[in-house]
LODONU-317776 format. One record per residue (C-alpha): residue in three letters; z, y, x. Coordinates in Angstrom, 1 decimal. Example, Ala and Ser with C-alpha at 12.3 -4.5 7.8 and 13.67 -1.06 7.14 Angstrom:
<atoms>
resn=ALA; z=7.8; y=-4.5; x=12.3
resn=SER; z=7.1; y=-1.1; x=13.7
</atoms>
This chain:
<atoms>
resn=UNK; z=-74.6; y=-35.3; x=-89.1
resn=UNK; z=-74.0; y=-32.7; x=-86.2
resn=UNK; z=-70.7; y=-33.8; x=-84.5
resn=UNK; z=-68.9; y=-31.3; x=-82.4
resn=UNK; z=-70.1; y=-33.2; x=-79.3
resn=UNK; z=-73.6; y=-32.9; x=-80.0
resn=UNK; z=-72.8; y=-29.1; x=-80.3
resn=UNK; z=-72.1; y=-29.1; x=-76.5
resn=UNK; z=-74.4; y=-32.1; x=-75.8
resn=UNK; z=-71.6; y=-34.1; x=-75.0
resn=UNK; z=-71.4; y=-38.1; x=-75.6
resn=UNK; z=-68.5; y=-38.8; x=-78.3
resn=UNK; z=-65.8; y=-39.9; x=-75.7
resn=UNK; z=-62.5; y=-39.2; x=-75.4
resn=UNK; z=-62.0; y=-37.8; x=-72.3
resn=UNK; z=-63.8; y=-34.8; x=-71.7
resn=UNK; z=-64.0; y=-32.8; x=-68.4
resn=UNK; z=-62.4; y=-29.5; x=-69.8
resn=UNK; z=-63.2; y=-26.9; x=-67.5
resn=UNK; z=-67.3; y=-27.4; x=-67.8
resn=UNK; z=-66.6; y=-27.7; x=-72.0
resn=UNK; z=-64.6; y=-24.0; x=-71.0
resn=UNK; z=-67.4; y=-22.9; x=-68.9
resn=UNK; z=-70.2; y=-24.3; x=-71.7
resn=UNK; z=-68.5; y=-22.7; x=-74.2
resn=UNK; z=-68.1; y=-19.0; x=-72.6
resn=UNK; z=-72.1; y=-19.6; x=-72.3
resn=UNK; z=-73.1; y=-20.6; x=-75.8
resn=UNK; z=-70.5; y=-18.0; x=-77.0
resn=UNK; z=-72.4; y=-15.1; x=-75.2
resn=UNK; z=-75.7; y=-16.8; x=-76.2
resn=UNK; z=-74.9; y=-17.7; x=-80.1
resn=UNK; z=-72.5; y=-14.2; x=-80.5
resn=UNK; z=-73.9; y=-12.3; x=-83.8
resn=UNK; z=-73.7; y=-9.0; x=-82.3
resn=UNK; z=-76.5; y=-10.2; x=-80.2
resn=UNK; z=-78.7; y=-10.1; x=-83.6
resn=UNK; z=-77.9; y=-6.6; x=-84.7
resn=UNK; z=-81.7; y=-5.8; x=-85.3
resn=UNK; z=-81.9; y=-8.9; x=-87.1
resn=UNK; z=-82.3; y=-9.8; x=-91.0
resn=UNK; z=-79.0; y=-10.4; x=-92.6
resn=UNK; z=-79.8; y=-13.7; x=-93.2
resn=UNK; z=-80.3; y=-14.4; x=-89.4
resn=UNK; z=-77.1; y=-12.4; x=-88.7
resn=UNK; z=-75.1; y=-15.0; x=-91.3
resn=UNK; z=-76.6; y=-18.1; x=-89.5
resn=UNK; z=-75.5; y=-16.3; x=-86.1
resn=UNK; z=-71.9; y=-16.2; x=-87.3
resn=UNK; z=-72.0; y=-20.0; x=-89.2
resn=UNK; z=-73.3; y=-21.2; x=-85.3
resn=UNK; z=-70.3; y=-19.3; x=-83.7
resn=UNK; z=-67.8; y=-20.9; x=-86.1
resn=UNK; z=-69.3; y=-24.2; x=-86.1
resn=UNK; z=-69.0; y=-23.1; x=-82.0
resn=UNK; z=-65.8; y=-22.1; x=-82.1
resn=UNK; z=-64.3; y=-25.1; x=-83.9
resn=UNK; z=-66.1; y=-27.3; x=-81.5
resn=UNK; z=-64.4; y=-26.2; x=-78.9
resn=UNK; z=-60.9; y=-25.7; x=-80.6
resn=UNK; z=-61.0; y=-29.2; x=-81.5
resn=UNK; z=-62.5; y=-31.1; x=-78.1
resn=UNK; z=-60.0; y=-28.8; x=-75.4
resn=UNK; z=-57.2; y=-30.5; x=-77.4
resn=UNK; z=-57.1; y=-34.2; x=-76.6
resn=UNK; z=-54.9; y=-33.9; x=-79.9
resn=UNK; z=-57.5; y=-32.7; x=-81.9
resn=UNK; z=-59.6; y=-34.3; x=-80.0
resn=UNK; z=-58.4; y=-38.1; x=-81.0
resn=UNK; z=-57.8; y=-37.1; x=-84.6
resn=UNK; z=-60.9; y=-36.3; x=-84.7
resn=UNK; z=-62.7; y=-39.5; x=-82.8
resn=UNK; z=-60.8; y=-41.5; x=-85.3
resn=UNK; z=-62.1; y=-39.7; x=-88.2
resn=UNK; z=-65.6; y=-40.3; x=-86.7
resn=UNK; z=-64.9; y=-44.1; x=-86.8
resn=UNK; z=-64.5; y=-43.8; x=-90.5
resn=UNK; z=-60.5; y=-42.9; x=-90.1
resn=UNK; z=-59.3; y=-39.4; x=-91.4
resn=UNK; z=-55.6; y=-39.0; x=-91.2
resn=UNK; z=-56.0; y=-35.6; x=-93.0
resn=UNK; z=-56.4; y=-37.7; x=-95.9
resn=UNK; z=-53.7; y=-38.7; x=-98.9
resn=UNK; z=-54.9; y=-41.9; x=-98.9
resn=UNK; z=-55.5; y=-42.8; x=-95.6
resn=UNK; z=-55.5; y=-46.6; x=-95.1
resn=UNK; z=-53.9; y=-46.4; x=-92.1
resn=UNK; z=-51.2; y=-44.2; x=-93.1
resn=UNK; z=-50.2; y=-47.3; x=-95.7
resn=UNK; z=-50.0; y=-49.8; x=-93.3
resn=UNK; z=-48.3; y=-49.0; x=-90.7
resn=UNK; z=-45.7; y=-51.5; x=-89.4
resn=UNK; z=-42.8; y=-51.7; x=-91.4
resn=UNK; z=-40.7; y=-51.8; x=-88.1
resn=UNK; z=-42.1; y=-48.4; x=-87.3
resn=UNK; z=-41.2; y=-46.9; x=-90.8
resn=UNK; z=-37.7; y=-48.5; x=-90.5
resn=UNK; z=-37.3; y=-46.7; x=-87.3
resn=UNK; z=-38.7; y=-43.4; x=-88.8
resn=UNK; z=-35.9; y=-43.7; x=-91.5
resn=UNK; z=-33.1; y=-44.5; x=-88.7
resn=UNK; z=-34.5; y=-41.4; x=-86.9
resn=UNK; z=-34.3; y=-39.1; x=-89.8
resn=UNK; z=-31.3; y=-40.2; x=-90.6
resn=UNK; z=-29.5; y=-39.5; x=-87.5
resn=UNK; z=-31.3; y=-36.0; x=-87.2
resn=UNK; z=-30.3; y=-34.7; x=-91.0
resn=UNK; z=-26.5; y=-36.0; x=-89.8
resn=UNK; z=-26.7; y=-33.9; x=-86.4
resn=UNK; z=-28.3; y=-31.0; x=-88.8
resn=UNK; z=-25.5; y=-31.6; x=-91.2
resn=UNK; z=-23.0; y=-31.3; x=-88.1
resn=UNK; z=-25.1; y=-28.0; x=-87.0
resn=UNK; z=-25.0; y=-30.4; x=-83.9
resn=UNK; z=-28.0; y=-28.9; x=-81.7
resn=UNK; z=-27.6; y=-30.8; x=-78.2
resn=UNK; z=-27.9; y=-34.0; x=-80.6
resn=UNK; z=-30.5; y=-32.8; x=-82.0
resn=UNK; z=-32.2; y=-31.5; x=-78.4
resn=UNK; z=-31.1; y=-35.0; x=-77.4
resn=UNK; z=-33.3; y=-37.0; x=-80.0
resn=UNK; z=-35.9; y=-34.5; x=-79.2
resn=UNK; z=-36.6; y=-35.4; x=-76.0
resn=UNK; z=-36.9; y=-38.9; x=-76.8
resn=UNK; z=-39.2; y=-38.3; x=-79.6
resn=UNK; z=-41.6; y=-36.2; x=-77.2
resn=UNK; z=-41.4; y=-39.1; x=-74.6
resn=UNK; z=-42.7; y=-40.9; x=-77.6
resn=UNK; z=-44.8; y=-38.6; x=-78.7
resn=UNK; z=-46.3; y=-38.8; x=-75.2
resn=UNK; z=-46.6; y=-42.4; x=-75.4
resn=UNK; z=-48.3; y=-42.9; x=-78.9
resn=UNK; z=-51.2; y=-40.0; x=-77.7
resn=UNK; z=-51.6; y=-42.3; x=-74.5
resn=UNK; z=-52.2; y=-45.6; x=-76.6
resn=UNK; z=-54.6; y=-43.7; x=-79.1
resn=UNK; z=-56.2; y=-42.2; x=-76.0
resn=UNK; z=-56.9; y=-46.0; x=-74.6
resn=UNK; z=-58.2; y=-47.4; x=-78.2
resn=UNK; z=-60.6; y=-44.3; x=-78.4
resn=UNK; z=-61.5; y=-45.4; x=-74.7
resn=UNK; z=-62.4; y=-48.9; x=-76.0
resn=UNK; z=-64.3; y=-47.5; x=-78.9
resn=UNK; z=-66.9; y=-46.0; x=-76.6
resn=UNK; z=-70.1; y=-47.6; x=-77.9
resn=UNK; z=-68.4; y=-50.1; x=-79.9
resn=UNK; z=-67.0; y=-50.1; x=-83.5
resn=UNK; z=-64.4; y=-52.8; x=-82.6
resn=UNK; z=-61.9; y=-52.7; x=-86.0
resn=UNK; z=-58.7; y=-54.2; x=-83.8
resn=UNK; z=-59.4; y=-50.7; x=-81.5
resn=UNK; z=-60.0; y=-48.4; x=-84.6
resn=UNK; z=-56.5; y=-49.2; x=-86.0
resn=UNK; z=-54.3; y=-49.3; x=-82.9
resn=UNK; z=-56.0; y=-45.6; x=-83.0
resn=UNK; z=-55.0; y=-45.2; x=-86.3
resn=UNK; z=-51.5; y=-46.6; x=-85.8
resn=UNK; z=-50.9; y=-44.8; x=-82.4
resn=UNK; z=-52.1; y=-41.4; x=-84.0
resn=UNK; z=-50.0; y=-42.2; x=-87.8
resn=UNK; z=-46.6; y=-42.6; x=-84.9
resn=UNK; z=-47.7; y=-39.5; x=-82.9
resn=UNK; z=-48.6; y=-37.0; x=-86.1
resn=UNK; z=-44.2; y=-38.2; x=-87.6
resn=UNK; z=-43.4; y=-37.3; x=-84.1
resn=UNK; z=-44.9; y=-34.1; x=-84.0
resn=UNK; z=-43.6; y=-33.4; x=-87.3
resn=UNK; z=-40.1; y=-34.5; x=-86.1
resn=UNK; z=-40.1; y=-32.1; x=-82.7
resn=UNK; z=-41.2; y=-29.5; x=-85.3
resn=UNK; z=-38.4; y=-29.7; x=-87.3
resn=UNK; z=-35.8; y=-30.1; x=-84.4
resn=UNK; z=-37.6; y=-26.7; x=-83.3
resn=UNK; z=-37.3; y=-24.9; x=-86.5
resn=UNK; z=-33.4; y=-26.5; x=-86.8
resn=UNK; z=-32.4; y=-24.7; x=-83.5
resn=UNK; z=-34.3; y=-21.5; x=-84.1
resn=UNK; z=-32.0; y=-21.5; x=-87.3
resn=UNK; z=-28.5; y=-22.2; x=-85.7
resn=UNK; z=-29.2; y=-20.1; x=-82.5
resn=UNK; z=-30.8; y=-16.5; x=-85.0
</atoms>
């Protein structure tokens, strides 16, 4: 299987020097753009344009060390993206307590229309949020060349708590675009 770092001949690591994938992908975009097959059959034009989105996703997905890690994981056998994600069902029961706590306390300051609570909780979360991407970042790290499980599912764990933070600094978003319109 073609991974979006073999598209930019690229080991499958987590940290990736962004400005050369930037300057790669200006490159390949020039070299791989369908326009450049105008005299060309139209099945050569359609695999022109499949190699540019395949391109384009690439590089979407490995600028964003987001995207990036979700992605990792789902390389060592963990999607996410999925329903029934394994990891999604066992995350610590501590951590879903804490998730209940939290939305608690944020319907009550929405309830309240209570925005600098809200904002308050918000920041938190993001330092969180922050936090959680860093520890998935370091499992991903120890991945490299291994398949160690303990490593695959602090991933998994670190990126379950960072995708209900993200969703939480969503909503606080879409609560205060509400109260302030």
């Amino acid at each position: 299987m073609r991974t979006h770092f073999d598209v930019f001949g690229l080991p499958r690591a987590y940290d990736v020097d962004v400005p050369a994938l930037e300057k790669q992908y200006r490159e390949l975009s020039l070299q791989l753009h369908p326009d450049r097959q105008a005299g060309a059959s139209a099945r050569e034009r359609l695999e022109a344009a499949e190699r540019t989105t395949a391109l384009n996703e690439a590089f979407k997905t490995l600028k964003d060390p987001v995207r990036r890690a979700f992605y990792l994981l789902k390389l060592h056998g963990v999607d996410l993206d999925r329903e029934d994600a394994g990891a999604q069902k066992d995350m610590p029961m501590e951590f879903l307590e804490e998730v209940m706590t939290l939305r608690e306390a944020l319907d009550d300051a929405m309830a309240a229309r209570n925005v600098a609570q809200a904002r308050g909780m918000a920041t938190d979360v993001e330092a969180r949020r922050r936090a959680a991407l860093a520890e998935a970042a370091e499992a991903l790290r120890a991945l490299e060349g291994s398949g160690d499980g303990a490593q695959v599912r602090k991933a998994s764990h670190a990126l379950g708590r960072l995708r209900y933070f993200t969703r939480f600094l969503e909503q606080v978003d879409a609560f205060e675009e509400e109260v302030l319109a």
